[in-house]
C-alpha positions as CSV (number, residue, x, y, z in Angstrom):
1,X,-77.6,-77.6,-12.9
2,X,-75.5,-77.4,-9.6
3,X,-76.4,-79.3,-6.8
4,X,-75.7,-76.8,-4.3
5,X,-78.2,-74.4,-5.5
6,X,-81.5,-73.6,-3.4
7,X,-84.6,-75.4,-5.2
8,X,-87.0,-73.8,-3.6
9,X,-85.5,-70.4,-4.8
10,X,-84.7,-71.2,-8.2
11,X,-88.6,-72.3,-8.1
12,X,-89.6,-68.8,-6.9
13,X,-87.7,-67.0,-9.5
14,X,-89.0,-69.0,-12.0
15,X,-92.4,-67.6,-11.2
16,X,-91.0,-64.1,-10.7
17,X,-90.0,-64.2,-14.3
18,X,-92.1,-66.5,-15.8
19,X,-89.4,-68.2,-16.9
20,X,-87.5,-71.9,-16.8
21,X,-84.4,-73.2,-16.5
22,X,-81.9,-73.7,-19.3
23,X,-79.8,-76.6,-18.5
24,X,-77.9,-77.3,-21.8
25,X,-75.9,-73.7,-22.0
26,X,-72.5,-73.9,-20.1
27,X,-70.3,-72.5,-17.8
28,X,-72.9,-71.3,-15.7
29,X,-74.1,-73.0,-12.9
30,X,-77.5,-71.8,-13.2
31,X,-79.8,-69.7,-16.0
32,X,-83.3,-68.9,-15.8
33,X,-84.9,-67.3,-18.2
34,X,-88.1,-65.7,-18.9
35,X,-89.8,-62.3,-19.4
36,X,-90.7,-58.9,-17.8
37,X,-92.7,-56.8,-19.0
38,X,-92.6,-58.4,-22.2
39,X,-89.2,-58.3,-22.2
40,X,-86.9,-61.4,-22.3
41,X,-84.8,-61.4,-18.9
42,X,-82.4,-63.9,-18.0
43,X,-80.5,-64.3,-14.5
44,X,-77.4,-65.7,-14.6
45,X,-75.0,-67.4,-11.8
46,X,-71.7,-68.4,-12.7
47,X,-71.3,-70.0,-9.6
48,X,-73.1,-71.0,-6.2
49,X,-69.9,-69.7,-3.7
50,X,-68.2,-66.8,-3.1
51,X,-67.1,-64.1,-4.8
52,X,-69.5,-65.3,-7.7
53,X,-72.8,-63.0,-7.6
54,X,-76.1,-63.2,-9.5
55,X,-76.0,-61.4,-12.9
56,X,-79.4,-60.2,-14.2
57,X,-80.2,-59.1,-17.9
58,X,-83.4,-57.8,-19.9
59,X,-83.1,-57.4,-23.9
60,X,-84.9,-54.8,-25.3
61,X,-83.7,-55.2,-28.9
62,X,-87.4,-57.4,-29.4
63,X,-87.5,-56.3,-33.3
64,X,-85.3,-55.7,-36.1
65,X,-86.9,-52.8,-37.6
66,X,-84.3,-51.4,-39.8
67,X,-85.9,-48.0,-39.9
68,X,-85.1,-48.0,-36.6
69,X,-80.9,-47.3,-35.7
70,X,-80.1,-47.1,-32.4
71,X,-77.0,-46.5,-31.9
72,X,-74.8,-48.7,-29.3
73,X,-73.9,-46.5,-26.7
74,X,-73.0,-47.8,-23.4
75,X,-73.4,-46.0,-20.0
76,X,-71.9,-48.0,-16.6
77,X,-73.2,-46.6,-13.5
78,X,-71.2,-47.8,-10.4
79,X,-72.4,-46.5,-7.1
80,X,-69.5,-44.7,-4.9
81,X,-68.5,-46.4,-1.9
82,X,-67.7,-43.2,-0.3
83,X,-68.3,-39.8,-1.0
84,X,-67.6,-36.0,0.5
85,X,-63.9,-35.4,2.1
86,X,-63.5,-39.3,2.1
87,X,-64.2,-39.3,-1.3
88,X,-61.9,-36.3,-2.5
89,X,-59.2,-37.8,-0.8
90,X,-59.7,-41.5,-2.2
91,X,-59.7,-40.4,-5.9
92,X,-56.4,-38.5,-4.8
93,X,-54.7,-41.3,-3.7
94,X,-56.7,-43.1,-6.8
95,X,-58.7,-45.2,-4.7
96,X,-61.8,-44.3,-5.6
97,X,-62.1,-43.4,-9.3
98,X,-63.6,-40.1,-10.2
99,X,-65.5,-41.5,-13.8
100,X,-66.6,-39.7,-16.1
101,X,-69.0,-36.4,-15.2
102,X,-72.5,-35.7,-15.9
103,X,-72.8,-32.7,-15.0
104,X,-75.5,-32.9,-12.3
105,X,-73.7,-32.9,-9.3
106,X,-76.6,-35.5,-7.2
107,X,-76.3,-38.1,-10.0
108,X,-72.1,-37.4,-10.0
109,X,-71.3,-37.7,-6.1
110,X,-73.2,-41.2,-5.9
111,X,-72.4,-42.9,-9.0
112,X,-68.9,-43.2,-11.1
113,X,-70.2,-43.4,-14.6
114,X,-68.6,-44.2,-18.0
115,X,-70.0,-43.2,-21.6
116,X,-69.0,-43.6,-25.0
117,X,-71.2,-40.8,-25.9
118,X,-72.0,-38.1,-23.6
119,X,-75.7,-37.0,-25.1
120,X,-77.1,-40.0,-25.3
121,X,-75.7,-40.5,-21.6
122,X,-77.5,-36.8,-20.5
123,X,-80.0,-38.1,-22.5
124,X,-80.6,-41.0,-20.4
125,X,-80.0,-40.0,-17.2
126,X,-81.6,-37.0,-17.2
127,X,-84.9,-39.3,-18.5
128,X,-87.7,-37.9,-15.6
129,X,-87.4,-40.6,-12.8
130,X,-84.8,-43.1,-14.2
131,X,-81.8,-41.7,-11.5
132,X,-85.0,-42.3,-8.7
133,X,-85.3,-46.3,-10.0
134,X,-81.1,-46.5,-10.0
135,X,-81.2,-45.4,-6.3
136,X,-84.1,-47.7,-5.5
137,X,-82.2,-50.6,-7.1
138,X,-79.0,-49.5,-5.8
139,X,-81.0,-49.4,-2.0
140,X,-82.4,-52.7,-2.7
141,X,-79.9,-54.4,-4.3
142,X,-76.7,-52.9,-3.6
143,X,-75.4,-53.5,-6.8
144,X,-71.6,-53.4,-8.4
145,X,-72.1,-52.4,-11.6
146,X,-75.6,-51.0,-14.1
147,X,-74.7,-51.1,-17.6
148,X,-77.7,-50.2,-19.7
149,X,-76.4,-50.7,-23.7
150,X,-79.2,-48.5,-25.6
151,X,-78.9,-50.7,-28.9
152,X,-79.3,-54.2,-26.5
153,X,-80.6,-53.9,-22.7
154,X,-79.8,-53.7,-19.4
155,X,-76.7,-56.0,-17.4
156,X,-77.0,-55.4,-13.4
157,X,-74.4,-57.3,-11.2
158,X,-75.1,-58.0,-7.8
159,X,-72.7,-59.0,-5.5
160,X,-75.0,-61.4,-3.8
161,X,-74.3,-65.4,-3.8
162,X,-77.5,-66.9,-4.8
163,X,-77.8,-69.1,-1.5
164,X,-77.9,-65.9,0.2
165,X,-80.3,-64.1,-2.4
166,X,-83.4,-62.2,-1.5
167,X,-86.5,-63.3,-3.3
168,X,-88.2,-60.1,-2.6
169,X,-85.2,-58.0,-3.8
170,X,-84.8,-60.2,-7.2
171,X,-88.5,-59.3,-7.9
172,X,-87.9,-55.3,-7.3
173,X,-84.9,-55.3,-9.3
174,X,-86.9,-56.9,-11.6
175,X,-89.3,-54.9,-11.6
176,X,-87.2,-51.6,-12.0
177,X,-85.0,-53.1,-14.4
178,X,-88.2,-53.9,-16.4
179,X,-89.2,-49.7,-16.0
180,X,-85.2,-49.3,-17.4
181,X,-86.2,-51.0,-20.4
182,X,-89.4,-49.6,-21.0
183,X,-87.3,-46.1,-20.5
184,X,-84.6,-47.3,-23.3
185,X,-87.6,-48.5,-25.5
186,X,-89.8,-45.0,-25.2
187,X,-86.9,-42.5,-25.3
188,X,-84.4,-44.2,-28.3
């Protein structure tokens, strides 16, 4: 485990996710991991400095039930750094990507999504209060990139160095990562 690290924060996470530390897995300088809401969830940091942020995780493939197939479809939300006008003209001068569409124009002009298969994506994101706990992480957290694999779990980056982490906003994206899962698990 690096040196550099804040003990007194990677003690408080461990207690968020009731979790430990793994110290024999490499490259990373530091992995916790534990559960939420029954789910296993790991946090990851490749490194302590800049522009390495934290990487978060919870599984949700917990059995093998082969009558069971869910399929492995993968949906990357990316919030829009600017939108309106600004927006337009950035995708014109292909600054700011236009990604795929959805089709609801509230979910389209603050995220830039990708699919691989545009019903389970609808599917998904049209789930009754899943786009509310993406903006309450992206508000919290101000995350890079939310890639939910239906067949596996949920990846969040966070552009955060872990020095400079927020316990309170580890435990809400916890938290709403953990209702993610619990969405993936109910509605696939």
């Amino acid at each position: 485990m690096n040196s550099s690290l804040d003990q007194n924060k990677i003690e408080a996470i461990c207690k968020i996710i009731d979790g430990r530390v793994i110290e024999d897995e490499k490259p990373s300088a530091l992995l916790i991991r534990g559960l939420v809401y029954g789910f296993p969830a790991t946090l990851e940091v490749v490194a302590p400095i800049w522009p390495f942020g934290v990487i978060y995780y919870i599984e949700t493939n917990l059995i093998d039930d082969p009558d069971k197939q869910v399929e492995s479809s993968l949906i990357t939300i990316r919030p829009r750094m600017v939108s309106g006008i600004l927006g337009f003209i950035g995708r014109l001068l292909l600054v700011n990507p236009g990604g795929q569409k959805i089709g609801e124009k509230k979910i389209d002009n603050k995220y830039i999504l990708s699919f691989d298969h545009k019903n389970n994506a609808e599917r998904l994101l049209f789930y009754p209060g899943l786009i509310n706990i993406v903006d309450k992480i992206q508000l919290e957290c101000h995350f890079s990139e939310l890639v939910v694999n239906l067949a596996n779990g949920v990846f969040l980056q966070q552009p955060t160095t872990f020095n400079k982490l927020n316990i309170d906003v580890v435990r809400e994206s916890y938290k709403n990562l953990g209702a993610i899962a619990q969405i993936i698990v109910e509605a696939f």
